[in-house]
N, C-alpha and C positions, 0 to 999 in steps of 0.2 A: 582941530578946532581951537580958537583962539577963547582963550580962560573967561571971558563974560560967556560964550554958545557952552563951554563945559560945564558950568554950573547951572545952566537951565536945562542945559540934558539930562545933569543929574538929580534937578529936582522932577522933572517927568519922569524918570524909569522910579523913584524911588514914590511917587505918588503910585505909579500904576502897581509897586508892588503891594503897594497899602492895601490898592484898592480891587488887585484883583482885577488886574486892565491891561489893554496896549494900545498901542495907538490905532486907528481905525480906518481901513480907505471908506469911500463914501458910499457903497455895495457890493454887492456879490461882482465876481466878475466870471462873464464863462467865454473862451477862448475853444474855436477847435479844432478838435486833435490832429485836424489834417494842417494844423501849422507846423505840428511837427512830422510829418511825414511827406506834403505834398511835394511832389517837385516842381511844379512851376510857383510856386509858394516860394520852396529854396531861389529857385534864378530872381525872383524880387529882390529876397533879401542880400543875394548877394550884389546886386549893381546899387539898391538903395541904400544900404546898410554900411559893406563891406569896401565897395567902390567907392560909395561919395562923402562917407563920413570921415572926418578925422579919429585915428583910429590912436589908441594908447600903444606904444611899442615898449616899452620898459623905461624903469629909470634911467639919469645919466649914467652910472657907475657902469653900464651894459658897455656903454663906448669910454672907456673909462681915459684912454690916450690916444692924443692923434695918430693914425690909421686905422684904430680899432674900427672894424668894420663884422654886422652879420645878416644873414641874407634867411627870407622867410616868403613862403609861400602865401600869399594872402586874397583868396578869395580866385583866385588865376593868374593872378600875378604876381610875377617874381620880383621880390624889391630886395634891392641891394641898401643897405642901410650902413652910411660910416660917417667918423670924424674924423676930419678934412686935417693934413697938417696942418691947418691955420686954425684947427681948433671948430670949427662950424660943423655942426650935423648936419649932413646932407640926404639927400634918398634919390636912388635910381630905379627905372627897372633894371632888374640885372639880363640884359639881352642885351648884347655885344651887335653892334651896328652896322656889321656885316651880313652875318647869315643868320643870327640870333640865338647863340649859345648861351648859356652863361657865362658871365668874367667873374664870376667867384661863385663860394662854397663852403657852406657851413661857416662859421664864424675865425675871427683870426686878428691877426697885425698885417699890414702891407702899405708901402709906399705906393703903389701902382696895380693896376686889375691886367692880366694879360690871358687872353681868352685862349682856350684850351686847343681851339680848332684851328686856325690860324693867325692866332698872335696879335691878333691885334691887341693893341697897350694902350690903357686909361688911369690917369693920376686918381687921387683921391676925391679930384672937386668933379669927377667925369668926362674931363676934355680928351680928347684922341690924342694919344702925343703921337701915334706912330704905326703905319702899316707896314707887313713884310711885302717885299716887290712893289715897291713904291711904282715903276716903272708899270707894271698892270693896274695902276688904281691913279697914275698918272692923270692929274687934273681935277683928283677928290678936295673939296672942301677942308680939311681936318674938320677946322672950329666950327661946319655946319654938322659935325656927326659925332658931336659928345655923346655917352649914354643919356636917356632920355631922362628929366629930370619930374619926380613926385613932391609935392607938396609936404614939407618937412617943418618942425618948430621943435623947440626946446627951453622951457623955462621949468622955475623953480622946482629942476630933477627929476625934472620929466618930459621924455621926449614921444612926439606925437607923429603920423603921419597919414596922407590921404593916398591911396592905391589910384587912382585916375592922374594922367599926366598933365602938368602943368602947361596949359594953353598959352596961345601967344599974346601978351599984355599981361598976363597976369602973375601975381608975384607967388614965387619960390614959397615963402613964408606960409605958416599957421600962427594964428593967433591962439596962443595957447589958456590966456586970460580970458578970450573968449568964449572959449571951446569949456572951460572949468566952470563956468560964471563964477557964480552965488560962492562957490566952493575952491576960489581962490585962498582965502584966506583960511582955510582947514589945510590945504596943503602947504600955503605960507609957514603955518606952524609946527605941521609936522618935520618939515625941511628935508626931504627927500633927497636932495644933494648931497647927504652925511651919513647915505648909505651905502654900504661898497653892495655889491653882489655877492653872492654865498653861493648857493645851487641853480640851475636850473637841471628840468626834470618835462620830459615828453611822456603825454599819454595818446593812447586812440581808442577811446572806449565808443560802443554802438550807441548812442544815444545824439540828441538833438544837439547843436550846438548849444541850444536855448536852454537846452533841462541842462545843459552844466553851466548856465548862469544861476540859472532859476536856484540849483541845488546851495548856494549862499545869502538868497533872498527872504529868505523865513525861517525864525528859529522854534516856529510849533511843532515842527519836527523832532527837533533835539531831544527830548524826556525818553520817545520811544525808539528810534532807528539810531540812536547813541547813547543810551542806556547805559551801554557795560564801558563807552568811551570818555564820551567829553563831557555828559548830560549832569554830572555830580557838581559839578564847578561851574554852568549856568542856571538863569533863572530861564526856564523854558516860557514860551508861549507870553513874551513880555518883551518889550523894546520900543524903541522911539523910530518915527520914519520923517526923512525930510529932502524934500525933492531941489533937484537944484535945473530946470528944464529938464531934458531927456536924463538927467544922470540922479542917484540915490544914495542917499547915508541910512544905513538902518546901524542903529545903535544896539546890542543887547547886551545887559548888567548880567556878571559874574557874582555868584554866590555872595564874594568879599564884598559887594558893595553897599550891603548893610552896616561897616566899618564909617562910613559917611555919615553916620546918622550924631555922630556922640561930637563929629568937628564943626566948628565954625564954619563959615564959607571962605576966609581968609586960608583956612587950612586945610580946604578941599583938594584934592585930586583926582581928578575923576578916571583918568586916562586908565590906572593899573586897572578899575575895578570894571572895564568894559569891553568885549571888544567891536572896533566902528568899521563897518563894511561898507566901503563906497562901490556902489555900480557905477562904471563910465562907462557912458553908450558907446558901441553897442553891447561890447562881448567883454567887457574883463572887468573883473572884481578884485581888487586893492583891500586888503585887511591888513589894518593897526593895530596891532598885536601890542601886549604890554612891552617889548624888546627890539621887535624887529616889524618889516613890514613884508607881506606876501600879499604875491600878484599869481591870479588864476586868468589866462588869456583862451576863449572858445573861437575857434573860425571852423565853419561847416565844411566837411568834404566836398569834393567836387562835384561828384556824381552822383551817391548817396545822400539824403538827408537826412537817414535816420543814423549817420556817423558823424563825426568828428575830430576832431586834433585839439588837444590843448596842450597848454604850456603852462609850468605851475614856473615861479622864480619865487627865492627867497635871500632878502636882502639884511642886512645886519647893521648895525650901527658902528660906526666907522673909531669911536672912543670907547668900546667897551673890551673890559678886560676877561668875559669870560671865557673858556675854556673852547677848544673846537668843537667837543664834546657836546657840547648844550648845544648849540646851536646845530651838530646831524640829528640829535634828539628832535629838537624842532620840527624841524623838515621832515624825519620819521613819523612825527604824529599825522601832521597835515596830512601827508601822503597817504598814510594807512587808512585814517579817518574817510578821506574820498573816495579810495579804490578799493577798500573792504566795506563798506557800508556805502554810501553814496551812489555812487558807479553801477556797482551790481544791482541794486534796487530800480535804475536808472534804466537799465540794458533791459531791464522783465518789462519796465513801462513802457519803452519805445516796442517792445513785442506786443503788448498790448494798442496802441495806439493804431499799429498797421496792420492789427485784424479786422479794423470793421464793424467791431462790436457795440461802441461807443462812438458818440460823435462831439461829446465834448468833455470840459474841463472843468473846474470850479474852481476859484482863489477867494478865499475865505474875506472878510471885512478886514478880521486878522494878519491880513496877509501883506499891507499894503507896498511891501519894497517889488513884490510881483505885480499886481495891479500895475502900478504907475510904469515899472518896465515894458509890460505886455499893452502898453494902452501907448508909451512912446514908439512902439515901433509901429502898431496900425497908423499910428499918427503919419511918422515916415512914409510908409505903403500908400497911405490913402484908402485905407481899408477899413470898413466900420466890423470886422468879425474876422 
């Protein structure tokens, strides 16, 4: 947030705490439960969602040098993700042009992809340099059979990508200013670019892809299911929501943020005393931490829908001098906080959802970072329920 949006945020959390408020969506909302279980429900969201949206892939710091390259499964498709020796992030599928194997794996450095089965060799930018038995392939194109290439972007330290293959006429690029709108200039200031990478960390817990969004969207939780953890250091059932199209900033004020009350506005900072949780549609939630910045990324399993895969990363500020120590602390919290509390609580409700018992959901007025989420994706669907 840029310093005029941080002072009006913190005179709304510091109003709602006067008054015993939060911000409000404009009713009840009920969603049901067979979103998160059905599976022709999942094959929607995954051609509408996971397929045609641009999808958040990590900061730059991920591809930190040219050839840095890593490769993720996303929705069925296998995307080869690198930067180019000339510096350009590019995106492939990763299916080698022959018989369709992968030409990498797991993440790494490489000048060149050379496929496991029969060798065949692609540079960074995805062009064929070269088949073994040129004589049996005698009269192949090379340059008509580079890996196939995905819609890819990369600005202000953060790079984006679409899992559907780039058609013919149409360009390579994301518009990554487009894709942020309103919430351009919240990333502007945070500067994303001046954060190297720290950790990353793989979960697969049974739950919706959606309930491990959902679990960063509301903080009316927090007093009672983080009681013994986080709940002493916020103000629970209190925050600011502000929609940017399909994407969400929900703000919640940190105990310290009554420290605001005795400064001027010239001598405000809001940032230590909240922390701002952006949702980018569809699946990953970005939190600006007083130090660092952590990214939660959800993509639904294949087959199952009441499973998942997520990706926790935790990025650091690239001029700080503290210790390594603070910073696996960090990462220890987050982690524990989700997978001792969050997760588990998560795992009993997707048991519940797909017995039948119930056919729907409630998200409170209170609730609004859910609402607006659950209300952009029927949007998507074309679904009124």
């Amino acid at each position: 947030m840029d310093r005029k949006e941080q002072l009006a945020v913190g005179r709304r959390l510091l109003g709602h705490i006067d008054g015993r408020t939060t911000d409000l969506a404009d009713a009840l909302f009920r969603n049901r439960v067979d979103a998160y279980s059905c599976r022709e429900r999942a094959a929607r969201e995954r051609d509408a969602l996971f397929r045609s949206q641009p999808l958040f892939m990590g900061l730059s710091s991920r591809l930190s040098k040219p050839g840095d390259y890593i490769t993720e499964d996303v929705a069925g498709m296998p995307v080869l993700l690198v930067r180019g020796l000339d510096g350009e992030v590019r995106a492939f599928a990763n299916i080698c042009r022959h018989r369709g194997a992968p030409v990498a794996e797991g993440c790494g450095n490489a000048r060149a992809f050379v496929c496991p089965y029969h060798a065949w060799t692609y540079d960074s930018q995805g062009k064929l340099l070269g088949v073994t038995d040129k004589v049996g392939f005698a009269g192949l194109d090379l340059g008509a059979h580079g890996l196939v290439r995905l819609p890819a972007g990369e600005k202000h330290g953060m790079i984006f990508v679409r899992a559907t293959p780039v058609r013919e006429g149409e360009r390579a690029g994301i518009d990554v200013d487009g894709v942020l709108g309103s919430f351009v200039s919240d990333f502007a200031a945070l500067r994303p670019e001046t954060y190297p990478l720290y950790s990353v960390d793989r979960i697969t817990p049974r739950i919706n892809w959606k309930f491990a969004v959902d679990t960063f969207l509301e903080g009316y939780h927090i007093p009672h299911l983080h009681r013994k953890t986080i709940a002493p250091y916020f103000i629970g059932n209190c925050g600011t929501f502000d929609g940017a199209g399909p994407h969400g900033r929900m703000c919640v004020p940190r105990t310290s943020i009554e420290a605001l009350r005795a400064l001027p506005d010239d001598e405000r900072n809001l940032h230590p005393h909240i922390i701002a949780i952006y949702q980018l549609f569809p699946n990953t939630i970005v939190i600006w931490q007083v130090d660092h910045i952590e990214v939660w990324r959800a993509f639904p399993d294949r087959n199952d829908p009441g499973s998942c895969s997520v990706e926790f990363t935790l990025y650091r500020p690239a001029d700080s001098d503290r210790p390594e120590k603070h910073w696996a602390k960090n990462r220890d919290i987050a982690i524990r906080t989700v997978l001792e509390e969050d997760f588990p609580l998560g795992e009993r409700m997707q048991i519940g959802f797909e017995s039948g018992a119930t056919d729907e959901v409630i998200y409170g007025r209170n609730e609004p970072s859910l609402v607006h989420f659950h209300s952009s994706i029927r949007s998507v669907l074309g679904v009124a329920a």
